[in-house]
C-alpha positions as CSV (number, residue, x, y, z in Angstrom):
1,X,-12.5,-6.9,9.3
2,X,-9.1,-5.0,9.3
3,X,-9.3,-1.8,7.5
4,X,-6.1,-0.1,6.8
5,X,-5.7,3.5,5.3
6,X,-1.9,3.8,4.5
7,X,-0.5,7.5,3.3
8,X,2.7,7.3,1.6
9,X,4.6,11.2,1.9
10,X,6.5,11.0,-1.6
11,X,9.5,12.3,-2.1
12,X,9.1,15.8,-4.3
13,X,8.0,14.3,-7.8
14,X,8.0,10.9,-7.4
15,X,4.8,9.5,-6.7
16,X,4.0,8.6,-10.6
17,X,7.3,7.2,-10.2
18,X,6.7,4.9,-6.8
19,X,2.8,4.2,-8.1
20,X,4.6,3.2,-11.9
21,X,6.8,0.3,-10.0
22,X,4.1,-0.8,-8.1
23,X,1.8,-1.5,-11.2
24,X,4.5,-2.6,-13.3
25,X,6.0,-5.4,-10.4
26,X,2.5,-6.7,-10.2
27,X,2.7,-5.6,-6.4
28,X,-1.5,-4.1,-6.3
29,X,-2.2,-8.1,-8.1
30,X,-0.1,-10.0,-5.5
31,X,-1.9,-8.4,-3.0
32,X,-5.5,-8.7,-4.3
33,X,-4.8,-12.4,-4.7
34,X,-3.9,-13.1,-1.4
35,X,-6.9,-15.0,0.4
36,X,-8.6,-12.9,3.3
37,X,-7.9,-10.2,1.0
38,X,-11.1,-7.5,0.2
39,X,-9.6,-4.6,-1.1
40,X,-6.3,-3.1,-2.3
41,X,-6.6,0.4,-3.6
42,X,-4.7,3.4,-4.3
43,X,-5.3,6.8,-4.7
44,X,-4.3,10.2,-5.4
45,X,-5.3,13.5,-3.7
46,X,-7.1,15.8,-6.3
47,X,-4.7,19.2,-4.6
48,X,-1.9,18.0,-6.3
49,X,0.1,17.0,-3.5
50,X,3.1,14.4,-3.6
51,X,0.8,12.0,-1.1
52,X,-0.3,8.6,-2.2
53,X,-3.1,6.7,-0.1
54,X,-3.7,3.2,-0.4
55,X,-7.0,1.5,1.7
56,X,-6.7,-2.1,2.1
57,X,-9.4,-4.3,3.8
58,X,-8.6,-7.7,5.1
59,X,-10.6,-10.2,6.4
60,X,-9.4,-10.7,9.9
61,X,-6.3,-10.6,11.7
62,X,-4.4,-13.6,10.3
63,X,-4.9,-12.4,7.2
64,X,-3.0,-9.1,7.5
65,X,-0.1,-11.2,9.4
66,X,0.3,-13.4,6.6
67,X,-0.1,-10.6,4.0
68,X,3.1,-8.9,6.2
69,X,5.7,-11.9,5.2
70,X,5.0,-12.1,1.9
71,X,8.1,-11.2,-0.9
72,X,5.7,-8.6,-2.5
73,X,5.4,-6.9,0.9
74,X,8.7,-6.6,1.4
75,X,9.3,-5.3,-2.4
76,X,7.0,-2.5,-1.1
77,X,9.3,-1.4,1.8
78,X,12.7,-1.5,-1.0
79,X,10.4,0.5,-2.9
80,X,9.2,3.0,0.2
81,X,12.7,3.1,0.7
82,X,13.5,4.8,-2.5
83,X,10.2,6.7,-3.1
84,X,9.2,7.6,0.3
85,X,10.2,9.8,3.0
86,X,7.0,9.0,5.8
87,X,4.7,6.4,6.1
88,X,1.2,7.1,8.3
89,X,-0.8,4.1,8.9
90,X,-4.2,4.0,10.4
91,X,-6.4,1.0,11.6
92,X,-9.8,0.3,12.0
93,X,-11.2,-2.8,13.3
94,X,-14.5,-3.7,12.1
């Protein structure tokens, strides 16, 4: 199993904003649905901060590849693009 936990560094403000177009594009769904998928979660810090974390799970290796060329992935980055200044990824094999 591939476990990711993925910070997203906001810009100021606009982390209800980035986590709105998520939900409302159906990204967190499209995800989910994907097979090999086990979990696609976000969260938000309890101090307040502008950070967003998200911990997906994926079945194996393959998985994640496939999950990287889908259009909903790539509707993330436009999104990250706009919402985001830094990105901090870190993986666990399990």
């Amino acid at each position: 199993m591939i476990v990711l936990n993925v910070t997203y560094k906001c810009k100021p403000d606009m982390r209800g904003d980035f986590l709105e177009a998520i939900y409302t594009e159906g990204i967190d769904i499209a995800c989910r649905a994907e097979d090999g998928n086990i979990k696609y979660d976000y969260y938000t810090p309890l101090d307040g901060s502008d950070d967003l974390l998200l911990v997906e799970k994926w079945r194996d290796k393959d998985a994640l590849a496939v999950h990287g060329k889908q259009s909903h992935f790539a509707r993330l980055g436009e999104l990250k693009s706009e919402f985001v200044t830094e990105t901090i990824i870190e993986k666990f094999e399990i």
